[in-house]
C-alpha positions in Angstrom: 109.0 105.5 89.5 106.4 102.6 89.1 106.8 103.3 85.3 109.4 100.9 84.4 109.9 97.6 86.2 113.1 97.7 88.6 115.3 94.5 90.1 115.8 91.6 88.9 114.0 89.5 85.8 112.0 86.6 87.0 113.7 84.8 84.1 117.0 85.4 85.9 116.0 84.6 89.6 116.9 81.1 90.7 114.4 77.9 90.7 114.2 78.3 94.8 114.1 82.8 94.7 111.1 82.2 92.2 109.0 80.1 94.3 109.5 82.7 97.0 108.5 85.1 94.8 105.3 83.1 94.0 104.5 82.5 97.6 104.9 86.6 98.2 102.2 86.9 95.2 100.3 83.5 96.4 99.9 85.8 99.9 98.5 88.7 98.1 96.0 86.8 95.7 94.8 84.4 99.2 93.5 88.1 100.4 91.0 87.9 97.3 87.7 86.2 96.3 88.7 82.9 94.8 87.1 84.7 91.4 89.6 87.9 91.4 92.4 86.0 91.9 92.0 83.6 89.4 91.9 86.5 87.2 94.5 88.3 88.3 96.8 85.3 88.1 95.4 84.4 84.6 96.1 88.1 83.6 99.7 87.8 85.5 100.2 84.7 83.1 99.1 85.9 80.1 101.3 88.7 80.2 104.5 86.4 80.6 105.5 85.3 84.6 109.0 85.7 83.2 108.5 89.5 82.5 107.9 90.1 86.3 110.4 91.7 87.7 111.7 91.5 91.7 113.0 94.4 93.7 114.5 94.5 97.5 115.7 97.5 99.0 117.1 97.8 102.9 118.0 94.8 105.4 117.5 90.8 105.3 117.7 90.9 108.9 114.3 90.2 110.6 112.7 93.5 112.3 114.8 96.1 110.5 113.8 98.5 107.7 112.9 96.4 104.3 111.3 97.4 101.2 110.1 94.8 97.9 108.2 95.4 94.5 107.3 92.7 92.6 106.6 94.4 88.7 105.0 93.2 85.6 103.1 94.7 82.8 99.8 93.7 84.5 101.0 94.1 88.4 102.4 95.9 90.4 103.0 94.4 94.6 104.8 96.9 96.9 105.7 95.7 100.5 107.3 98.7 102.8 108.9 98.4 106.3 111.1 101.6 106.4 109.6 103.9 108.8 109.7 104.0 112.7 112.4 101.3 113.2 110.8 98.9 110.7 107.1 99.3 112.9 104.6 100.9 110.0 104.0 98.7 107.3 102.3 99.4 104.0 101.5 96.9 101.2 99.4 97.9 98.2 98.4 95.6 94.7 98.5 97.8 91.8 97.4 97.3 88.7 99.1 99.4 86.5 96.7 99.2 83.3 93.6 100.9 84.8 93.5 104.5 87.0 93.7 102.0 89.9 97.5 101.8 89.3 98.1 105.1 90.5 101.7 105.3 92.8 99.1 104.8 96.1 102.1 104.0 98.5 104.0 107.5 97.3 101.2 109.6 97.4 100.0 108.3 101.0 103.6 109.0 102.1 104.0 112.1 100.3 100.6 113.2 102.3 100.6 111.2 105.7 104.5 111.1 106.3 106.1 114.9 105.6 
């Protein structure tokens, strides 16, 4: 459920595993206008950087199945690799405070993938 943030705090996450995190949301906000993503990283911010929360589900090897969430009160970033060996990718920015931040990546897979 996208209601309540899952993995780790990014309070808890090491200096070096929160940059990492930043550069996975750096990636995400570089596929906006300059203007959108200086919002969305003032509203990020604003909220509390420290009340995102980071979540990893499958392998660290390269080219097998993989699955992250990054979660806050003002964003949600999914990133999954799971199906057809790790070969059919889906990444989606929610924003969970508007009708925008419906769960996009279940329904398509709900829909798309029986």
């Amino acid at each position: 459920s996208l209601k309540a943030p899952a993995g780790l705090p990014f309070g808890a996450l090491s200096g070096r595993q929160k940059a990492a995190a930043r550069k996975i949301l750096d990636l995400y906000l570089g596929n906006m206008s300059d203007a959108i993503a200086r919002r969305q990283w003032r509203r990020i911010r604003e909220a509390g950087v420290d009340r995102l929360h980071f979540a990893w589900a499958g392998s660290q090897t390269p080219g097998a199945p993989h699955y992250y969430r990054i979660h806050g009160p003002t964003v949600i970033v999914e990133y999954d690799n799971t199906q057809n060996g790790a070969n059919h990718a889906h990444s989606v920015w929610h924003d969970p405070t508007d009708r925008f931040g419906a769960d996009l990546l279940k329904r398509h897979h709900m829909n798309d993938h029986k």
